[in-house]
C-alpha positions, 0 to 999 in steps of 0.5 A, spaced: 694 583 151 689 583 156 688 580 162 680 578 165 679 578 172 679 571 171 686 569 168 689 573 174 684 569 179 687 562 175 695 565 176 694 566 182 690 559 185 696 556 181 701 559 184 698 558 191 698 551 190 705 550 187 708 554 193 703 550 198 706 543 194 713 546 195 711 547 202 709 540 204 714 536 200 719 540 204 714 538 210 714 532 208 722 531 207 723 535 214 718 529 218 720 523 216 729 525 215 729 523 207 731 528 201 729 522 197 723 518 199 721 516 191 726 516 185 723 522 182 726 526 188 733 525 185 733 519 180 742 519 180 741 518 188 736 514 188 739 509 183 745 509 187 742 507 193 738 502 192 745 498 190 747 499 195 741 497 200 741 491 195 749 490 197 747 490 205 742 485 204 747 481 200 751 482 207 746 481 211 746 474 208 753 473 208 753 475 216 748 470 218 752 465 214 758 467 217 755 466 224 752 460 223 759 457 220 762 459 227 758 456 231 759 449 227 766 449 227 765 451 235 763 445 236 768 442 232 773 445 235 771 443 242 770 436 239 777 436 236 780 439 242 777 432 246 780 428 241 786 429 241 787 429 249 784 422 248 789 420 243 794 423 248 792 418 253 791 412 249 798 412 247 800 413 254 797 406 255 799 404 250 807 405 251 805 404 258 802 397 257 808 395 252 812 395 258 816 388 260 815 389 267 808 388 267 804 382 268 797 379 265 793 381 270 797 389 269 797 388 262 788 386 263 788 393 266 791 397 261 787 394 256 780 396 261 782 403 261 783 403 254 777 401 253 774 407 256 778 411 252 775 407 246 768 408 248 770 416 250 772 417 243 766 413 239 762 419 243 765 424 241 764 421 233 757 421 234 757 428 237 751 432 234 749 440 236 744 443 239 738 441 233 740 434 234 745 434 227 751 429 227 757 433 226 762 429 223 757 426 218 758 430 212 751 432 209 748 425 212 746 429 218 741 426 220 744 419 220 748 417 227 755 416 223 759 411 227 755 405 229 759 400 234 758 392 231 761 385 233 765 386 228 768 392 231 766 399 229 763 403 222 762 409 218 755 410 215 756 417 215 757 422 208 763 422 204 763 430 203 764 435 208 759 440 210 763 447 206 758 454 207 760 461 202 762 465 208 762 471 203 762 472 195 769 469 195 770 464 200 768 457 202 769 454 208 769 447 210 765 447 216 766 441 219 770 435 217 766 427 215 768 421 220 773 418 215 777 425 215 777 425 223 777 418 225 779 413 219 784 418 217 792 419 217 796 424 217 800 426 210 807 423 212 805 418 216 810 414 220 811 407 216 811 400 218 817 397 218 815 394 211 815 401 207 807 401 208 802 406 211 799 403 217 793 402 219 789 409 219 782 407 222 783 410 229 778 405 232 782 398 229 788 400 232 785 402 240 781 394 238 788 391 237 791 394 242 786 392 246 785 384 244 793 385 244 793 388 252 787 381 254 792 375 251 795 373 256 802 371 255 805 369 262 812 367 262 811 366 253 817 364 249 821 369 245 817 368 238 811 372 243 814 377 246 816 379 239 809 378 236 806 383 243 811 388 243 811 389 235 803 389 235 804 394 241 808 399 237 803 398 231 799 401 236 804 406 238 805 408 230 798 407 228 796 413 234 801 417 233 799 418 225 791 419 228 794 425 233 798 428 227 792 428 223 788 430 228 792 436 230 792 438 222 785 438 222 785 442 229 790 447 225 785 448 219 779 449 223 783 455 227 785 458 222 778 458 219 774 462 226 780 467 226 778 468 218 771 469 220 773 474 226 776 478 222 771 478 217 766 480 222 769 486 224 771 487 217 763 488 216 762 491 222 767 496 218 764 496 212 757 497 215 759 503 218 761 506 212 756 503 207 751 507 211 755 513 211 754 513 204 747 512 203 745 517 209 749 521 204 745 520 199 738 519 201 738 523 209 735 531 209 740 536 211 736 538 217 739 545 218 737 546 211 731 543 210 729 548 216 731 553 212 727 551 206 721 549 209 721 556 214 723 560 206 716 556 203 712 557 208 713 564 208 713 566 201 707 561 202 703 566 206 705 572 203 701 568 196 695 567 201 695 575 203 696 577 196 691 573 193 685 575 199 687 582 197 686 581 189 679 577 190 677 583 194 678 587 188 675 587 180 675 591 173 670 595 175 673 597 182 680 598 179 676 603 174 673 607 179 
């Protein structure tokens, strides 16, 4: 077979531009710290890279949820927190005020610090967070839950408590409705003496014993200092129920943030991992990478010097 002059010219363009590609794609790897910068590098790598991106987006996700349940039931926690010390002083007053040695004008005071217990805990019903939501609203957020009337005080809030997905399979309450925290009693609550539940809204029980505190009874016969004493230990059982329900809600809230915590540093685990794996995948050997692209560059030039010499030269010159 052969061979003309502009065969060989062709053969060797060829190869002076497959040995500069290789050098370049090599260059390329070498500047931006990728083996894998399109699939066609490494389609089996490429695949499994992109899961996982879509994996740690779909964490990402997760995450910012995540951070966003804790603050809410931050604020719940805090909110909760301030109840139950409430309770705790309303039910001193209220054993306080059932006392036989107090007077009218005695009993009257206790029923004005009631009172501002009452008001204290109306507040924290009404409690919204930084973006003006009402937390114990359920999903009506932007409707003020508690409103307080003539006919004493009513829940205009949702019936549903606020749930987020935390991670793929967990939801988590959020923060409770109204009627759980305040209009609620506990699951095995102290019974009236006639077998029946009570009364469970948190707001009722502090009114009666406060209208209970104001009327006067002086020096009143036996039938009213019964009635006094049996409406004051309603009020005792009434708030003891509402502590009891109070602190199962503080227990399930916890337990929630210290799930949450040890979600984070959990991600924060499996981020660490995860980006070990994709580095693995996609990212450039850097010491080898600096090899090749010393290798290519070399056999580069050396196609440079070979073709210069051959262009020099022809048929009719190799003939002479």
């Amino acid at each position: 077979m052969r061979l003309s002059t502009n065969i060989i010219f062709q053969q060797q363009a060829q190869g002076i531009s497959a040995a500069q590609s290789d050098w370049l794609a090599t260059g390329l790897k070498l500047s931006s710290g990728k083996r894998v910068s399109k699939p066609s590098d490494d389609p089996i790598a490429a695949s499994q890279a992109i899961a996982i991106q879509q994996n740690q987006r779909s964490q990402k996700r997760f995450g910012i949820a995540q951070q966003f349940a804790q603050n809410t039931m931050g604020i719940e926690a805090s909110s909760l927190s301030a109840l139950s010390e409430d309770i705790q002083a309303a039910l001193s007053e209220v054993i306080y005020g059932s006392t036989g040695t107090l007077n009218d004008d005695d009993r009257s005071s206790v029923a004005v610090k009631l009172e501002g217990i009452r008001n204290q805990i109306l507040d924290i019903a009404n409690t919204q967070d930084s973006d003006g939501r009402y937390i114990f609203a359920g999903y009506k957020t932007g409707t003020q839950p508690f409103i307080d009337g003539a006919q004493g005080v009513s829940y205009q809030g949702g019936t549903d408590p606020i749930t987020q997905q935390v991670n793929a399979e967990r939801s988590m309450i959020l923060s409770h409705t109204g009627e759980q925290v305040f209009l609620s009693t506990c699951k095995n609550p102290k019974p009236e003496p006639d077998g029946s539940a009570g009364e469970t809204d948190l707001f009722a029980i502090l009114d009666q014993a406060i209208t209970t505190l104001k009327t006067p009874i002086g020096d009143g016969d036996e039938e009213q200092q019964k009635g006094f004493q049996e409406a004051m230990n309603k009020a005792n059982r009434g708030l003891t129920n509402s502590f009891n329900n109070i602190l199962t809600l503080q227990s399930e809230n916890g337990t929630q943030l210290a799930e949450l915590d040890s979600l984070s540093n959990l991600n924060s685990d499996r981020d660490v991992m995860v980006q070990g794996q994709l580095s693995q995948l996609v990212d450039t050997d850097m010491t080898q990478t600096i090899s090749d692209y010393q290798m290519k560059q070399t056999a580069l030039q050396a196609s440079y010097t070979v073709f210069t010499q051959m262009s020099k030269l022809s048929l009719f010159q190799l003939n002479k």
